[in-house]
N, C-alpha and C positions, 0 to 999 in steps of 0.2 A: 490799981489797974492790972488786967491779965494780958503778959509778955508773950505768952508763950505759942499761939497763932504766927506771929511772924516770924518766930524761933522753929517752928516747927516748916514753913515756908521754905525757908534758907536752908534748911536740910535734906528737902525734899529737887531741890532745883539742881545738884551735883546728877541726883540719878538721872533725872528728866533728860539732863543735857545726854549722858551717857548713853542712854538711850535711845536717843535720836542720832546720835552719831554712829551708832551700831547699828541703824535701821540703815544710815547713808550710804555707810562702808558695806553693807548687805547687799542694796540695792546695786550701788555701783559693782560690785562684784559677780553680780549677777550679770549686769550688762556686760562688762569688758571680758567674761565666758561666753555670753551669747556672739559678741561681737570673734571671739576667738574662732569657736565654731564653724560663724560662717563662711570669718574666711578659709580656715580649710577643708569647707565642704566645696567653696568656690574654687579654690585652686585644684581638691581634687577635678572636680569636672573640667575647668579651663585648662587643667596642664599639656601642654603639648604631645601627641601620641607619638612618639618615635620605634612602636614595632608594631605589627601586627603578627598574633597567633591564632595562627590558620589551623582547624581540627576537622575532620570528616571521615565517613568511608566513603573513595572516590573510586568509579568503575569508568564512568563517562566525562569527571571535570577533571583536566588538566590541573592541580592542585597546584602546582609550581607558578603554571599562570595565571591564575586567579589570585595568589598570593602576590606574586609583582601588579596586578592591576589593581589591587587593593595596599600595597605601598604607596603605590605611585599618586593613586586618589585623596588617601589621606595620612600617610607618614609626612612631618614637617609642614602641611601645609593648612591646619586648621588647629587654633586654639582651644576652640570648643567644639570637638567634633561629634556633633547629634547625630547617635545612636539609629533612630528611626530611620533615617535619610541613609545611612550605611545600609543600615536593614534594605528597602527599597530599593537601593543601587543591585546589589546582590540577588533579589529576587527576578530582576531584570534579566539575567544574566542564563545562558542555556541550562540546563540540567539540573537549576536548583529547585528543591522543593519546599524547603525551609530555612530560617535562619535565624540563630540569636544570638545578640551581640551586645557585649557589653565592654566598660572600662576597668583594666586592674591596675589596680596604684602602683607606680605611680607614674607611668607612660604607656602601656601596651592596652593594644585594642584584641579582646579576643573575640574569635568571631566561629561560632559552631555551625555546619554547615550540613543539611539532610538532603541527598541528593533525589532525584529522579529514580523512581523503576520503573522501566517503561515495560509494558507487558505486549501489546499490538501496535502497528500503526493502522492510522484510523484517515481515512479516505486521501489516501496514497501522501499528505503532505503534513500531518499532524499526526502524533504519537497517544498514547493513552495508557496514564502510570495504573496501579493495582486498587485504589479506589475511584476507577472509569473516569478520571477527569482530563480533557484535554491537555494538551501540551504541546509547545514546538522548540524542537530542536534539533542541530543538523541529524538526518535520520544516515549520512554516509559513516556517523562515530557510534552506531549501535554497535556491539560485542556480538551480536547473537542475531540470528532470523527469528522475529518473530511473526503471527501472522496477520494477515493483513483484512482489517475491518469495516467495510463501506456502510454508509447509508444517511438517513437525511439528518440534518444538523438536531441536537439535541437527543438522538436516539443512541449515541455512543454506551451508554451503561447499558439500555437493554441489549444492545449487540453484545456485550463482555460479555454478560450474565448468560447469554443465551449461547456462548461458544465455548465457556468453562461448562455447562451441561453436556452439550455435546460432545465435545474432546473428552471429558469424564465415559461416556457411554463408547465411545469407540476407542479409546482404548483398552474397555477391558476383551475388544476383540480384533486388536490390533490395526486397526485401522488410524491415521492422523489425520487430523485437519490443517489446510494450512492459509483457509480463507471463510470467510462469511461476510454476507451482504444481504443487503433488506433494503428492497425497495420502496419506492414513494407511494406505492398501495400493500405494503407493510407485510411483503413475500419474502419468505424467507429461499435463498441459495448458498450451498455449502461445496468446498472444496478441497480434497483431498489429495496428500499428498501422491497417490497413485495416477493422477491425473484428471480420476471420477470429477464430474460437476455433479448433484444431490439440486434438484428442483422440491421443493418443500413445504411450499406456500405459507400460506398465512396459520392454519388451525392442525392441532396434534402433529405439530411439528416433531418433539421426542418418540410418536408413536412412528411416524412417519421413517425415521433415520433408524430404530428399530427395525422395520420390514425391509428397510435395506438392507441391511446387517445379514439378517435369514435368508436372500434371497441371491445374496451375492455369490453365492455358490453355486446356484443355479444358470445364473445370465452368463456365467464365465466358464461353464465346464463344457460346451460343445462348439463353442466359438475362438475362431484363432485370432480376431481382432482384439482390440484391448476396448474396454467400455469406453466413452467417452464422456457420457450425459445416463443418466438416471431419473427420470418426471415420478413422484412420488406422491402427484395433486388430486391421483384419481383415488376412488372409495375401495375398490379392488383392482391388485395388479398394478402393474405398476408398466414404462414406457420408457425403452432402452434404445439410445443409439451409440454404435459401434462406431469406432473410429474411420470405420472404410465405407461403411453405408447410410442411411437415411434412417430415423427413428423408427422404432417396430413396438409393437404391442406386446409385451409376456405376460 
């Protein structure tokens, strides 16, 4: 009879086992790493924030105070303190125009901060940064005058757009602007730091502030009054009143 079948079994059953126990100890190894991991991916995010690091160039935010109202919100008082909801809080807040914030291990909250530039205020109670988007905030913590922009809601960028033109062309003849406004059948009036109001209307408006320009030498060289108003709506000539009389035809 031939032995050698189950002689060759019995030899075979050592590796088998080996094997399987190298597969177990793989396996488990694998989990109590996975298991490692997650806890401290969990602890990093649940660990308790005990600073925050406040970073910005600040012209109009109190940076001192915003960093105590951002202690006080979430230093010691949240174990898992979601990032987005910081974000949020902060955006809330005057003068901010961006923000990202994230956790650095293994307790500080940093939080980077883009402030506001405001460039006009835009119908005496709302500001307007440098890509024409509204804003509010208190307009008594501006650094600087800037001018002042009316007209009907939604029309704020073409007003920008249309007073960076202007201010461009008068001051290469020293002339300043220090208002614009467009009314609700979409007329344009302009105001100069001189006192001049610029009537403008609706069409060739840059043609129109042009012939002011040229002609301003003329309306001011035989008169002792100061201009007051300037109508610029006719096709020739244009329609002066003096600060002491009634409008007149030149």
């Amino acid at each position: 009879m031939n032995w050698q079948l189950p002689t060759l079994q019995l030899k075979q059953r050592p590796a088998f086992y080996a094997g399987v126990l190298f597969f177990v100890v793989a396996v488990a190894g694998l989990v109590w790493t996975g298991l490692k991991i997650s806890d401290w991916v969990q602890s990093k995010q649940s660990a308790p924030v005990r600073q925050v690091k406040l970073y910005g160039d600040f012209v109009h935010i109190d940076a001192g105070q915003l960093h105590r109202l951002l202690q006080h919100e979430y230093v010691g008082n949240f174990f898992s303190v979601n990032v987005d909801q910081v974000q949020q809080f902060l955006l809330q807040q005057p003068w901010v125009y961006q923000v990202a914030v994230r956790k650095q291990w293994p307790d500080a909250l940093v939080v980077v901060v883009t402030e506001q530039q405001p460039v006009a205020i835009w119908n005496q109670q709302q500001l307007l940064n440098t890509q024409g988007d509204v804003f509010v905030a208190p307009l008594q913590q501006l650094k600087t005058e800037l001018p002042m922009l009316t007209g009907p809601d939604g029309s704020q960028q073409d007003a920008l757009s249309m007073f960076h033109h202007m201010q461009g062309l008068l001051a290469l003849h020293k002339f300043n602007a220090v208002a614009l406004g467009l009314t609700e059948r979409f007329s344009w009036q302009l105001n100069l730091s001189n006192g001049v109001a610029l009537k403008l209307g609706r069409e060739d408006t840059l043609k129109r502030l042009q012939r002011f320009i040229e002609l301003y030498p003329v309306i001011t060289k035989h008169k002792a009054e100061a201009v007051a108003e300037v109508d610029l709506r006719y096709d020739t000539g244009v329609a002066v009143r003096y600060s002491a009389e009634q409008k007149r035809k030149a």
